[in-house]
C-alpha positions as CSV (number, residue, x, y, z in Angstrom):
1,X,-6.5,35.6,116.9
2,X,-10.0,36.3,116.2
3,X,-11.4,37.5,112.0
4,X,-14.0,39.7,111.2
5,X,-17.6,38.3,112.3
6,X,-16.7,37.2,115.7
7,X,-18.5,38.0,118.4
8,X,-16.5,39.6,121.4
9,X,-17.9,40.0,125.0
10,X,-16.8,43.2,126.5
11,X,-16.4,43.1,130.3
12,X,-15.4,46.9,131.6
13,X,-13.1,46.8,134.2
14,X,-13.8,50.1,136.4
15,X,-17.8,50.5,136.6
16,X,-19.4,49.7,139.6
17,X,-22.2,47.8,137.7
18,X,-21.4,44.2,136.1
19,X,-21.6,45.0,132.9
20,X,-21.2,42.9,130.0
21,X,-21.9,43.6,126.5
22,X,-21.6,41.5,123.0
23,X,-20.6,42.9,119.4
24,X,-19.1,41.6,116.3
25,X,-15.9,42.5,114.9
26,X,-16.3,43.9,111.2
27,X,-13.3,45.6,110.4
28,X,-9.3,44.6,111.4
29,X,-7.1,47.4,111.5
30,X,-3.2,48.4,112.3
31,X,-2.9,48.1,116.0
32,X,-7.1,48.3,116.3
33,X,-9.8,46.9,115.3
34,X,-13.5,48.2,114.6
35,X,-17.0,46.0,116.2
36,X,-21.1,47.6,116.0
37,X,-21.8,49.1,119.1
38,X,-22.2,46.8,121.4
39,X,-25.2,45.5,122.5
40,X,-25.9,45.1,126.7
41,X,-26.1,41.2,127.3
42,X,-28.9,42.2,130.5
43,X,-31.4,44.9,128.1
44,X,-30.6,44.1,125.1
45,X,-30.0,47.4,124.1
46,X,-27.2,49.3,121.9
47,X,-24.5,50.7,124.8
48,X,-22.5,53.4,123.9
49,X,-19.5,53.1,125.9
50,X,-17.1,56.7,126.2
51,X,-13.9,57.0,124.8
52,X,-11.3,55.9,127.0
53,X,-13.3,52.9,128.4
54,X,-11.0,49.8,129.6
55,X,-12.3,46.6,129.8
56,X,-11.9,42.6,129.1
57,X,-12.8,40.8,126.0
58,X,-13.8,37.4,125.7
59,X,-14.1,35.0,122.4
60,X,-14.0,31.6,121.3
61,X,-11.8,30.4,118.3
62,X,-12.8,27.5,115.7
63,X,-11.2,25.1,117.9
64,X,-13.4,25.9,121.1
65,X,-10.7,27.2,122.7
66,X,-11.6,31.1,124.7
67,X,-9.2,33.9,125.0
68,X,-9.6,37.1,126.7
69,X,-7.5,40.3,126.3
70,X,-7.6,43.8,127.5
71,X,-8.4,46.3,125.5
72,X,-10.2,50.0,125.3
73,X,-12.7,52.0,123.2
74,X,-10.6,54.4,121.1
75,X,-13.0,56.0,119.6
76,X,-16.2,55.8,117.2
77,X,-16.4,55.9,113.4
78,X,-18.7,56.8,111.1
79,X,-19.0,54.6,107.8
80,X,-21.2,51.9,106.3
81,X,-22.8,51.9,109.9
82,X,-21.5,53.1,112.9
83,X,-18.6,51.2,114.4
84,X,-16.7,51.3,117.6
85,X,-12.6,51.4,116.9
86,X,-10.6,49.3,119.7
87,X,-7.6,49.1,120.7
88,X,-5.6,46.1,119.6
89,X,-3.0,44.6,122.2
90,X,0.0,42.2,121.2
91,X,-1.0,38.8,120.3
92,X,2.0,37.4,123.5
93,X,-0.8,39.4,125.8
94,X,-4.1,37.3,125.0
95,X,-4.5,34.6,127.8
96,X,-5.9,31.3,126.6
97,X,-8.8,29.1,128.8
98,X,-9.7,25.5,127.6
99,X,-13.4,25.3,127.4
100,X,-12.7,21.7,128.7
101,X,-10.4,22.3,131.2
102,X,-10.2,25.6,133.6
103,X,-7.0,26.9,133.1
104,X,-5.3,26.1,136.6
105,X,-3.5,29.2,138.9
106,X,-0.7,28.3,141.5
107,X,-1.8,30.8,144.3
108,X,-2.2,31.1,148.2
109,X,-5.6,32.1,148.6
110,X,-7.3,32.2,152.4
111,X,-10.4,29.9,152.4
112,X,-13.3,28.5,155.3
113,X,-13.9,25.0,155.3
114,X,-17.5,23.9,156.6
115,X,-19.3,20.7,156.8
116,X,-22.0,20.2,154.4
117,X,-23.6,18.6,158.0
118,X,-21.7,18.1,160.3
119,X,-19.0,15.9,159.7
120,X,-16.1,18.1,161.1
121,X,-15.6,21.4,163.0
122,X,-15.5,24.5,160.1
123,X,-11.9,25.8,159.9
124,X,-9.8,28.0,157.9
125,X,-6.8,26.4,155.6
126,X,-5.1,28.1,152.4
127,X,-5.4,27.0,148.9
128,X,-2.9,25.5,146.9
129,X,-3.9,26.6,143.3
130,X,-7.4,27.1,142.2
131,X,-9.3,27.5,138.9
132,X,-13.0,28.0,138.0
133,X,-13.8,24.5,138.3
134,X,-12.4,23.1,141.5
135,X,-8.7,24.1,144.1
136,X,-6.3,22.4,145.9
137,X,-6.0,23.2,149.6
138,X,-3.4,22.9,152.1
139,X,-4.2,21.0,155.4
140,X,-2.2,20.1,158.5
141,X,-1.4,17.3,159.8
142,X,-4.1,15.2,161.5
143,X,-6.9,17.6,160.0
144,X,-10.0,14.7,160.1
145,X,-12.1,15.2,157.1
146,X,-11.9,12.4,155.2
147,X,-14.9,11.3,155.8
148,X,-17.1,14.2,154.1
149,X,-17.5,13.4,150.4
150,X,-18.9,17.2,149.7
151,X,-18.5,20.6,151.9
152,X,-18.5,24.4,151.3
153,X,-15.2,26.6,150.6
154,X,-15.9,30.2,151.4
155,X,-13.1,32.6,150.0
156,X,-12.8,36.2,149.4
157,X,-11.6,37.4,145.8
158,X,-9.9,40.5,145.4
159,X,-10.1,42.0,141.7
160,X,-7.8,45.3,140.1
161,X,-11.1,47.3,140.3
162,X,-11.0,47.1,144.1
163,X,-14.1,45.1,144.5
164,X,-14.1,41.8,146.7
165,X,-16.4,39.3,145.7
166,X,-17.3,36.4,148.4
167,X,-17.8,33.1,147.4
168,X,-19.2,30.0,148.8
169,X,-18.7,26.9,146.6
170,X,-20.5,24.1,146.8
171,X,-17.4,21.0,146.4
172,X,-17.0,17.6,146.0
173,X,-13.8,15.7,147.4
174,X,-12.1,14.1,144.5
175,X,-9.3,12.5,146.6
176,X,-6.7,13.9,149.9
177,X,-3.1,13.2,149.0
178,X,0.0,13.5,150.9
179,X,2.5,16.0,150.9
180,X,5.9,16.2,153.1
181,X,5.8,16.2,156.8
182,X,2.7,14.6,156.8
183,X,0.8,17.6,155.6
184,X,-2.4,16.6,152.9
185,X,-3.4,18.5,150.0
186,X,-7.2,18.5,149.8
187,X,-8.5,18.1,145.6
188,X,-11.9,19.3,145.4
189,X,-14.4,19.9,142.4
190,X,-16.7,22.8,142.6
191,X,-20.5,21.8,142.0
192,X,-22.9,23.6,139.9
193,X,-21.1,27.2,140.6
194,X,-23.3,30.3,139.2
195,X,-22.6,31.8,136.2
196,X,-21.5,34.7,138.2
197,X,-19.0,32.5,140.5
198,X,-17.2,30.8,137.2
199,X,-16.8,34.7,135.7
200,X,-15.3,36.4,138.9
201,X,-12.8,33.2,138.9
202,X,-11.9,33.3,135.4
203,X,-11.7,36.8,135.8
204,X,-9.8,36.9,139.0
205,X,-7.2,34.3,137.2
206,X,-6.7,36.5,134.5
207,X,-5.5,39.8,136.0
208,X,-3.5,37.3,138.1
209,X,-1.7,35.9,134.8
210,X,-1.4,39.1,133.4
211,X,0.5,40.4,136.4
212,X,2.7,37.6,135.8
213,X,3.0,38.1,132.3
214,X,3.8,41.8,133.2
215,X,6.6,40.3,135.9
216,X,8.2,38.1,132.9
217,X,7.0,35.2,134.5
218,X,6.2,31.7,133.5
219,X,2.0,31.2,133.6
């Protein structure tokens, strides 16, 4: 999946801070493999993360395409310069994210819907699927907001770690379609989203997937 001189960004899962650090695989192992010590993406300092520390790794193949895993520090090693040994997980448990298109999650997430003026009265409606470049939303019948061509979506994110992150999105309408009963499903594109909003989605629709993958179901 990824060869010696890659560069993996390590995300730990249970610290408090956002942390995110980079380091470069130099050794494969049996069921590990071994990076530097990781340097802190925000100080640029060496990080020397404890034994035992859990997090999610991020890195890009020669066809552009990003995977992230999960993996954990197993311990540190002493050779031709000091490495960092890491757990290895199964191949079937990497999760794969087109850099060109947002990988896409079916799930009911509750979202606020407000004007970017004032062309409608704000209300609350549940998404469809979502990924870290736009959703689909569910709205009722007669719901009047065909007339806005951009508004905000305000959602709360729940992640493994217990932290909730709150979002408000900046969309575009790409189109309204119809479902049954006269329902509409709202399509909108997410504009110019932080850094920080794209990584807490891609991050919240991975630990979604690998919940599924963990359920034996189809993602």
């Amino acid at each position: 999946m990824f060869k010696i001189g890659d560069i993996l960004m390590l995300e730990p899962k249970y610290t408090p801070q956002k942390e995110k650090f980079n380091c470069m695989v130099v050794e494969m192992g049996t069921g590990c493999f071994y990076t530097d010590f990781p340097i802190d993406v925000e100080t640029g300092k060496i990080a020397f993360l404890m034994d035992g520390t859990q997090f999610n790794a991020t890195f890009s193949n020669v066809e552009q395409a990003v995977y992230i895993f999960e993996s954990e520090v197993l311990g540190k090693v002493k050779g031709r310069i000091p490495m960092m040994q890491l757990l290895l997980p199964e191949a079937e448990t990497f999760v794969k994210i087109q850099r060109r298109q947002f990988v896409r999650l079916d799930v009911t997430l509750d979202t606020a819907i407000h004007p970017e003026h004032s062309e409608f009265t704000p209300f609350r409606a549940l998404t469809e699927d979502i990924s870290a470049g736009g959703a689909s939303i569910r709205l009722l019948k007669g719901t009047a907001i065909q007339s806005a061509s951009q508004l905000y979506l305000w959602m709360a994110l729940p992640l493994k770690s217990g932290e909730i992150h709150y979002l408000r999105l900046k969309s575009k309408v790409i189109r309204v379609t119809e479902k049954e009963h006269g329902n509409m499903l709202l399509h909108v594109q997410f504009l110019e989203p932080t850094k920080n909003d794209v990584q807490t989605l891609m991050r919240f629709i991975f630990e979604k997937q690998v919940d599924l993958k963990k359920k034996g179901l189809h993602v």
